[in-house]
TORKEKOL-665980 format. One record per residue (C-alpha): chain; x, y, z; residue number from 1. Coordinates in Angstrom, 2 decimals, always signed. Layout:
BEGIN
SITE,ch,X,Y,Z,i
SITE,A,X,Y,Z,NUM .
...
% end
This chain:
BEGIN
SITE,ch,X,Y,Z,i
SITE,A,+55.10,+6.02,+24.28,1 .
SITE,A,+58.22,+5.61,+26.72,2 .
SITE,A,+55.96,+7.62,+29.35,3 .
SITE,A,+52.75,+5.60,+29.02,4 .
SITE,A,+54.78,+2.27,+29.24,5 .
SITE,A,+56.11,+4.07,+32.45,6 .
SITE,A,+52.82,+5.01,+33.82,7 .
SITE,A,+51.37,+2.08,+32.98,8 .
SITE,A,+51.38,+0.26,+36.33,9 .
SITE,A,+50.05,+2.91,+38.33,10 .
SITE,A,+47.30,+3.34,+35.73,11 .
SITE,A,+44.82,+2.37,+38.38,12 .
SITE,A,+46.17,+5.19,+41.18,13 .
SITE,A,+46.00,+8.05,+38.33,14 .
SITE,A,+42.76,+7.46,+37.33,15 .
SITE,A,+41.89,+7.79,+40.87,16 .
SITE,A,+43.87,+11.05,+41.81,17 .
SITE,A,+42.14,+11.97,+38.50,18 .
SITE,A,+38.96,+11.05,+39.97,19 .
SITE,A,+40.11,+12.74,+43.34,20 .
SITE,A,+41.01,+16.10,+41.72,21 .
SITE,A,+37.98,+16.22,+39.42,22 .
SITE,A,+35.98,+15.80,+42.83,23 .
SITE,A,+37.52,+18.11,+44.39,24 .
SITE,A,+37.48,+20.92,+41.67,25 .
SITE,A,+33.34,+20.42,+41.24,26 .
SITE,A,+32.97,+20.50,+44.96,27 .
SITE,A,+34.94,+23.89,+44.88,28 .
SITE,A,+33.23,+24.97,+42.05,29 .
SITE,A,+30.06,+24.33,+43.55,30 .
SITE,A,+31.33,+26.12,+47.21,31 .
SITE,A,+32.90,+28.83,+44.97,32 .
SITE,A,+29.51,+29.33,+43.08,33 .
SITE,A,+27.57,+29.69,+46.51,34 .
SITE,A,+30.07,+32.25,+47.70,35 .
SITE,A,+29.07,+34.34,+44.63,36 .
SITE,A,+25.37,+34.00,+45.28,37 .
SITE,A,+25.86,+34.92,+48.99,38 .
SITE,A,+27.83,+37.46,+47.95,39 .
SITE,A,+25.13,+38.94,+45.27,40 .
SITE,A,+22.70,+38.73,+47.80,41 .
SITE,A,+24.24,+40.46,+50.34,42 .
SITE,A,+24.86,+43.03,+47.72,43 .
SITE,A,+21.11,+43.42,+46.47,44 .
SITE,A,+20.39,+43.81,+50.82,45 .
SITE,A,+22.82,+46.16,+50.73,46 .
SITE,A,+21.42,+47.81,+47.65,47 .
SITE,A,+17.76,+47.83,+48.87,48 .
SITE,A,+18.96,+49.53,+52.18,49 .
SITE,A,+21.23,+52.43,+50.22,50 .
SITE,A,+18.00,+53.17,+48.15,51 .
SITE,A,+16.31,+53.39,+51.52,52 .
SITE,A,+18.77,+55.65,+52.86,53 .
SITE,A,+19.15,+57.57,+50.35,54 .
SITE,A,+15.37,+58.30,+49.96,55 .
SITE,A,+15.67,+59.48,+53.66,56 .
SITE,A,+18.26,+61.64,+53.05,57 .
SITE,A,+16.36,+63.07,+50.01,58 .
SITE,A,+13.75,+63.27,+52.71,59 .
SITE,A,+15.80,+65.28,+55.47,60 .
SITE,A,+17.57,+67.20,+52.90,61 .
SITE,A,+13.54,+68.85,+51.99,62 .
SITE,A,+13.30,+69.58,+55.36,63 .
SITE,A,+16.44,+71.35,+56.22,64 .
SITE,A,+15.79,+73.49,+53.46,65 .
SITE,A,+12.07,+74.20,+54.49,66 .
SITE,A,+13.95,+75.48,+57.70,67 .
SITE,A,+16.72,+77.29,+55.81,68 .
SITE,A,+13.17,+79.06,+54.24,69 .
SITE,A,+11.29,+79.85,+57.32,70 .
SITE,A,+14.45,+80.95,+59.10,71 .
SITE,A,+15.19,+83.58,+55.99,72 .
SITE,A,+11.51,+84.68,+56.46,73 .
SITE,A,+11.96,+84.61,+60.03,74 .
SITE,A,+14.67,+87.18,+60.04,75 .
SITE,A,+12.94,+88.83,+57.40,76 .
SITE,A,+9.84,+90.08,+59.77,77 .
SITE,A,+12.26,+90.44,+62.42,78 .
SITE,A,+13.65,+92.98,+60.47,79 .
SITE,A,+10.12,+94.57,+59.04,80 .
SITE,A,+8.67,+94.59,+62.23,81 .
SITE,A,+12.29,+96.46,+63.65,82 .
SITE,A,+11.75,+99.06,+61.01,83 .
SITE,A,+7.67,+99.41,+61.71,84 .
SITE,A,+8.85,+99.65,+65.67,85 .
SITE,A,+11.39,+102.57,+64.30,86 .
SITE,A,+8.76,+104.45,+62.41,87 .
SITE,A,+6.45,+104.26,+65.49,88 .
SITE,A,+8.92,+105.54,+67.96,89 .
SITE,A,+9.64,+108.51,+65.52,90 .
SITE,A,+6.05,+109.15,+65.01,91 .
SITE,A,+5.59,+109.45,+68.63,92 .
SITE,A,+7.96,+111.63,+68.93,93 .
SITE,A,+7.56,+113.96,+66.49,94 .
SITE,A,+3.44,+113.98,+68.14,95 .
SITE,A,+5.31,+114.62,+71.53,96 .
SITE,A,+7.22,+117.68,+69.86,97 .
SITE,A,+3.91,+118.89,+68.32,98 .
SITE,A,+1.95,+118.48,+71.75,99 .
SITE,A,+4.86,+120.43,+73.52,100 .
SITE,A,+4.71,+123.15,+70.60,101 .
SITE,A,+1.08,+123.04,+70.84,102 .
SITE,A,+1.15,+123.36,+74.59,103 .
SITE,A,+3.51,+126.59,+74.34,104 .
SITE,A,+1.74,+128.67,+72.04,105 .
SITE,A,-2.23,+127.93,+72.62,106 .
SITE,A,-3.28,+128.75,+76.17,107 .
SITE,A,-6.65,+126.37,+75.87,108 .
SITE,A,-4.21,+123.55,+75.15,109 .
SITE,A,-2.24,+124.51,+78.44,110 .
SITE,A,-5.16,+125.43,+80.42,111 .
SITE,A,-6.58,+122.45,+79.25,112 .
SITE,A,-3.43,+120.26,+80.29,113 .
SITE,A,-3.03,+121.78,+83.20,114 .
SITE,A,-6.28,+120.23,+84.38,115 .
SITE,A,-6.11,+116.95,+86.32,116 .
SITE,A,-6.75,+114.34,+83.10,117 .
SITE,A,-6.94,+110.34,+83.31,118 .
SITE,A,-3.46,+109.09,+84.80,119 .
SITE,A,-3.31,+106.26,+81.86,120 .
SITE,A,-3.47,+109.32,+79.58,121 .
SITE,A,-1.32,+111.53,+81.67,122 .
SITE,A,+1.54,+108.81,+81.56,123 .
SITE,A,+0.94,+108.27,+77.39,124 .
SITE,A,+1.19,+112.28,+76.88,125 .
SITE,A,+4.38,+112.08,+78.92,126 .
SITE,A,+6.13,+108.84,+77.54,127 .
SITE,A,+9.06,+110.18,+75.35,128 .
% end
């Protein structure tokens, strides 16, 4: 009771700096509370434009590995068609070695060659 009889003539100025500081703390409160819905709606922009992103990148990630496929087949018939130009060269040459043979042991085939033919075919009996 000492302290109120203490207080009591500046009653009047702590009810205001009570009034003051109550002021003050809903006023912050309020400010403080429109930070945090800023805030959350910043985060749900953010949010919206991650999701988009990340669809995107769902998006490009399909199509780098479409590429990553048609490169691997790429290289695949690259190789195929190496081995099918292989086969042909060695077929070719094995029907050069068999015209030559030919050529050597038949006379009609030699008399026959030695004729003037077509130059087109002259140059594909002669390609080696």
């Amino acid at each position: 009771m000492k302290l109120l009889s203490l207080l009591a003539p500046y009653r009047s100025q702590i009810f205001a700096m009570v009034g003051v500081l109550a002021v003050s703390g809903i006023g912050a409160s309020i400010i403080g509370w429109m930070q945090i819905q800023r805030q959350n709606d910043q985060i749900a922009n953010k949010d919206g434009k991650i999701d988009e992103l990340v669809a995107t990148n769902k998006g490009w990630a399909a199509h780098a590995a479409e590429q990553d496929r048609l490169r691997a087949l790429e290289h695949k018939n690259v190789l195929l068609l190496e081995d099918k130009l292989a086969l042909i060269e060695q077929q070719n040459a094995a029907a050069a070695v068999q015209l030559k043979d030919l050529e050597a042991s038949n006379a009609e085939v030699k008399e026959y060659l030695s004729r003037p033919i077509p130059a087109d075919l002259r140059r594909l009996l002669e390609k080696k």
